[in-house]
C-alpha positions as CSV (number, residue, x, y, z in Angstrom):
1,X,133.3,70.9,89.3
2,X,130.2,70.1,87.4
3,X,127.0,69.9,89.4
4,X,124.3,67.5,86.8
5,X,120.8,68.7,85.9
6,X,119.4,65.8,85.2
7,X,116.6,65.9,88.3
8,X,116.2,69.8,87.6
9,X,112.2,68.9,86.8
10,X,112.0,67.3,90.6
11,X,114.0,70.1,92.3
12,X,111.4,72.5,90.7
13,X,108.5,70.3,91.7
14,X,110.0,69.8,95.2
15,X,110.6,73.8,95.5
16,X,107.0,74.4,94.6
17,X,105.9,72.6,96.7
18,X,108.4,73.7,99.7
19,X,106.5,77.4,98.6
20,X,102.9,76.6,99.5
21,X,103.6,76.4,103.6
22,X,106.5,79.4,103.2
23,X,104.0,81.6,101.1
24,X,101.1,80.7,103.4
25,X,103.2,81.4,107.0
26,X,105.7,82.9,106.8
27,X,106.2,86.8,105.6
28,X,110.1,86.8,105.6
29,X,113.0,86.2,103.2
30,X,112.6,82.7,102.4
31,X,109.1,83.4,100.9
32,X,110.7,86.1,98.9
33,X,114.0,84.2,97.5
34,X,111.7,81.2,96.8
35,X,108.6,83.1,95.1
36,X,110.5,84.8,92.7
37,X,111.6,82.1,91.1
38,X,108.4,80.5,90.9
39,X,107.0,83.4,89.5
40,X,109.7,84.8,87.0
41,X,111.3,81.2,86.1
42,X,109.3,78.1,87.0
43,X,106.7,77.9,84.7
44,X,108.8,79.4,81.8
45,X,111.6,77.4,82.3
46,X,109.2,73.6,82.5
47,X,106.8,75.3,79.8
48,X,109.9,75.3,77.5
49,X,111.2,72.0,79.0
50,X,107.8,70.5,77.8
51,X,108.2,72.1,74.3
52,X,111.8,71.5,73.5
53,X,112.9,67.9,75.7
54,X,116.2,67.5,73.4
55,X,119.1,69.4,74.4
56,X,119.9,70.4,70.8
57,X,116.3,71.8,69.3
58,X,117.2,75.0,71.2
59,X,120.5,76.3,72.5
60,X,120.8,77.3,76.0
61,X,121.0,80.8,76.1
62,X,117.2,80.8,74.6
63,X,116.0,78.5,76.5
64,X,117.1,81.0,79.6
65,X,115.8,84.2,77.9
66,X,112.4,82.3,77.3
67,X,112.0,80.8,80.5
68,X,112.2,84.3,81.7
69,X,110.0,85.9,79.1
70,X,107.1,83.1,78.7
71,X,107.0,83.2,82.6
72,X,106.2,87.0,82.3
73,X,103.1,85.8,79.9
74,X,102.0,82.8,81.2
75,X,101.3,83.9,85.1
76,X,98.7,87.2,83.7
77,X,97.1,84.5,81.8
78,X,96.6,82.4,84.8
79,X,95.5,85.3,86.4
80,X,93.1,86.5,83.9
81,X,91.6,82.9,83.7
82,X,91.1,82.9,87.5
83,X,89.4,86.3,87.5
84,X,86.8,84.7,85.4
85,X,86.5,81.0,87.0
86,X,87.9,81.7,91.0
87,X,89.1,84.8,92.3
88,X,92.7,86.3,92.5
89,X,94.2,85.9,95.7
90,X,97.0,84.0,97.4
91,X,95.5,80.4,97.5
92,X,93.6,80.5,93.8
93,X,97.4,82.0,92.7
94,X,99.4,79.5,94.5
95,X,97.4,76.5,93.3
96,X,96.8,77.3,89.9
97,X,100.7,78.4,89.0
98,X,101.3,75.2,91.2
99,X,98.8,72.9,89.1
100,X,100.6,74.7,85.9
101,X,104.1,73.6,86.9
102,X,103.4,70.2,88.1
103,X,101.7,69.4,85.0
104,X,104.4,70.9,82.9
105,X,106.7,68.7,84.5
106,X,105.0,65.6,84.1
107,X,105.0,66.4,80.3
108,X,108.7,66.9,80.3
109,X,109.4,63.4,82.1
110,X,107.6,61.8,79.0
111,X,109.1,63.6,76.4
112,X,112.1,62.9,77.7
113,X,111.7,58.9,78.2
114,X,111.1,58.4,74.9
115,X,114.6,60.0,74.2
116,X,117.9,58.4,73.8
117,X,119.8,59.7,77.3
118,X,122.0,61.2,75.0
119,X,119.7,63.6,73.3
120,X,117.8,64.5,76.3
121,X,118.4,68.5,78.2
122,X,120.3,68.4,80.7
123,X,120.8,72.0,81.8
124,X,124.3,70.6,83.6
125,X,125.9,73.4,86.1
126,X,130.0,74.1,85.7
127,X,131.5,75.4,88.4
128,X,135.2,76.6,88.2
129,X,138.1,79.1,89.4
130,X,137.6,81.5,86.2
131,X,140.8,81.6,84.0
132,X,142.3,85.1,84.4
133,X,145.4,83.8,82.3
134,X,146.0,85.3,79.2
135,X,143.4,88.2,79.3
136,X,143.9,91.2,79.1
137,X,143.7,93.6,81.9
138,X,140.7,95.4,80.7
139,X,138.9,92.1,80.5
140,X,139.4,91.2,84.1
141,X,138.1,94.2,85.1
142,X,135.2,94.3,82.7
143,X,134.1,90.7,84.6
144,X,134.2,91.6,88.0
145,X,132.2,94.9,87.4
146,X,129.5,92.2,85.5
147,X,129.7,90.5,88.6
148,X,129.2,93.0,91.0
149,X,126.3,94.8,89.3
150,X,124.7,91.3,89.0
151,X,124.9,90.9,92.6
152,X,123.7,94.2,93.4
153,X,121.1,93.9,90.9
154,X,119.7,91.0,92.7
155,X,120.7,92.5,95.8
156,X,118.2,95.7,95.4
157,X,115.9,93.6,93.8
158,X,115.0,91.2,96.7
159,X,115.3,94.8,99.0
160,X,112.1,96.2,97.1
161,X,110.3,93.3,97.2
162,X,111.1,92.4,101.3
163,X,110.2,96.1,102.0
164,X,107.7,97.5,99.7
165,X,106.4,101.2,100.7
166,X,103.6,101.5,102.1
167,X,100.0,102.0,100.1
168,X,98.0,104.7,100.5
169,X,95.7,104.7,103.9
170,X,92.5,105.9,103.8
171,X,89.1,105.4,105.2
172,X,85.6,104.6,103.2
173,X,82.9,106.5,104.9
174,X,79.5,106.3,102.8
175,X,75.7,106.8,103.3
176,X,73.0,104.3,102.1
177,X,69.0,104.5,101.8
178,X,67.0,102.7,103.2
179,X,67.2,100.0,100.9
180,X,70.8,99.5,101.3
181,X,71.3,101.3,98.1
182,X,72.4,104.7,96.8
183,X,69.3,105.9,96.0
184,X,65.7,106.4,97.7
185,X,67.3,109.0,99.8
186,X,64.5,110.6,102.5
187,X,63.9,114.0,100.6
188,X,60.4,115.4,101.4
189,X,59.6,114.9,105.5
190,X,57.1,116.3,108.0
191,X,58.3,117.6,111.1
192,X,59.0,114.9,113.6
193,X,58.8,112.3,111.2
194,X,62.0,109.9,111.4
195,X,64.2,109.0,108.2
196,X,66.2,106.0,108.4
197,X,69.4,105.2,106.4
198,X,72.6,103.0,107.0
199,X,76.2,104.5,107.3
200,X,79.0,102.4,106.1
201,X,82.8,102.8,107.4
202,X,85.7,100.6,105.9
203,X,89.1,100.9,107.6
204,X,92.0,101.3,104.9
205,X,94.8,103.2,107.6
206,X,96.7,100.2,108.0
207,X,96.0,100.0,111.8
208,X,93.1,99.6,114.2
209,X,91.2,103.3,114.0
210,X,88.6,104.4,116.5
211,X,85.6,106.2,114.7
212,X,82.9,108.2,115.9
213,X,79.7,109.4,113.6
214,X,77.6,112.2,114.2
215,X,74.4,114.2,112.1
216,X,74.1,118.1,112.0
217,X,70.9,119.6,110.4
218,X,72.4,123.4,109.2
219,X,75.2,123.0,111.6
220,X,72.8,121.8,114.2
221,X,73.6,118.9,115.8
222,X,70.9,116.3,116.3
223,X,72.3,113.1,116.5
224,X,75.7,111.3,117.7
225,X,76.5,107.1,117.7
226,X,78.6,105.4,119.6
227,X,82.5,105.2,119.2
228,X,83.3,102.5,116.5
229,X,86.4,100.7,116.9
230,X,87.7,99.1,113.6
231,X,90.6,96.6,112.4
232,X,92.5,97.4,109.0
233,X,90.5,96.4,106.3
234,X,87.2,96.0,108.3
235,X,83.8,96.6,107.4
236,X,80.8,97.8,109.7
237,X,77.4,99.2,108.3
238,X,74.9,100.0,110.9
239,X,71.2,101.8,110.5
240,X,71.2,105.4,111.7
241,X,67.9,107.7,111.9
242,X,67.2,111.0,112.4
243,X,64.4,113.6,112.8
244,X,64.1,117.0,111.4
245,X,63.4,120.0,114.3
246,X,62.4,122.5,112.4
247,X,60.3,123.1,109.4
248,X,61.5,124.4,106.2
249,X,63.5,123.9,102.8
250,X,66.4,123.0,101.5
251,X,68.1,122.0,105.0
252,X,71.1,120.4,104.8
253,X,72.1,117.3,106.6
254,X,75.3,116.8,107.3
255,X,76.6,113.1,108.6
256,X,80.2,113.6,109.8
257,X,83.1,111.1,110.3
258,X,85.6,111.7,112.9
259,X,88.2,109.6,114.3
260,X,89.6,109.3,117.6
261,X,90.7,112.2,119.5
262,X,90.1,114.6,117.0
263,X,88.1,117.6,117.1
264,X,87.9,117.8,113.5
265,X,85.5,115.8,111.1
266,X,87.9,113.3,108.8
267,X,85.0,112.7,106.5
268,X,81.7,114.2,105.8
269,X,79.1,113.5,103.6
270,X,75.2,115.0,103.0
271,X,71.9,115.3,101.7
272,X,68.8,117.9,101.2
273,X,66.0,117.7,102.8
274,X,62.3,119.7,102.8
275,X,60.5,119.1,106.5
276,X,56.8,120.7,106.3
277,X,54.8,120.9,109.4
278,X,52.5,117.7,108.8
């Protein structure tokens, strides 16, 4: 049976377009077996359509290979444009590789009207029962072990990508001046006398983490805040102050970082400090 390819520049368009809502809502398979394609093959494969619209300039075994390889250059350059003119994330990605497609696709429908039907690329599909007749033994067997390892190939492919492991989870735990800088750090203080400064906790564990923050000066303590519950990937900075209870040099202060239920500091941090008696 032999399937025609002579609307392969709309089934791209209306796949592309089929990925936007997928890739925005959903997290499953369908956004998987769709966006590698879109990735790895659309814009290669109409990039090349564009280029070469007669079906002889090129035969069709290149014109596979370099819709595969001028994919795998033309989406880092669309990155590395956006990095410089958006930002890279999903909706600059998807719009941009989108825009890319379309536009390549318009091209090819051009090209291609100015050529005689005859001379135009058709990438025309043949399916039929493969002839096992008059080869050899070793060449049957040599075609359905191709076979399986494609399918496998694919098979572990799409399994990496549906279930990648898991990055590393950490938390961010950091202390500014009073500027909201690193730098201008309280150093010289009189006893009494209040520093302020602004602790800043971002939440990389993957999960909603509970955090509480106290201050030791030379494993007193003098301070403790208020449990701090955060979302994955959340940010809170808050102003903290404390004031020295003893005079002296070279005390250290010590800001510690501990998360729920444990009696252990996750994080410290710390500073030096001279307090003098006025």
């Amino acid at each position: 049976m032999k399937i025609s390819g002579k609307y392969d520049i709309v089934a791209i368009i209306a796949l592309t377009m089929l990925l936007i809502p997928i890739a925005i809502y959903t997290e499953g398979a369908a956004r998987i077996i769709i966006g590698l394609p879109f990735v790895l093959f659309f814009p290669g494969y109409t990039l090349i359509a564009a280029l070469f619209p007669k079906k002889d300039a090129i035969s069709g075994i290149e014109r596979l290979a370099l819709s595969f390889g001028l994919s795998i250059a033309v989406v880092p350059l669309v990155g590395l444009i956006l990095n410089y003119v958006w930002e890279i994330s999903l909706y600059p990605i998807l719009t941009s590789i989108s825009v890319f497609i379309v536009v390549m696709c318009a091209v090819t429908y051009f090209r291609r009207r100015h050529l005689a039907p005859e001379q135009r690329f058709e990438p025309d599909i043949i399916l039929q029962k493969p002839e096992w007749e008059g080869r050899s033994r070793f060449d049957r067997s040599l075609s359905v072990v191709l076979a399986i390892s494609i399918i496998a190939a694919i098979g572990t492919l799409i399994y990496v990508v549906a279930s990648p492991k898991a990055g590393e989870k950490f938390t961010e735990f950091y202390v500014l001046g009073p500027g909201g800088t690193a730098q201008d750090y309280p150093r010289e203080l009189s006893l009494g006398e209040e520093a302020e400064l602004t602790i800043g906790i971002i939440n990389h564990e993957s999960v909603n983490t509970s955090y509480q923050v106290k201050i030791e000066i030379d494993d007193e303590q003098i301070e403790e805040m208020s449990p701090i519950t955060l979302i994955n990937e959340q940010t809170w900075e808050g102003n903290i102050s404390f004031a020295a209870i003893k005079t002296g040099d070279e005390q250290k202060v010590e800001f510690l970082l501990y998360r729920a239920n444990e009696s252990e500091p996750y994080l410290t941090t710390h500073l030096w400090i001279n307090v003098s008696a006025s």
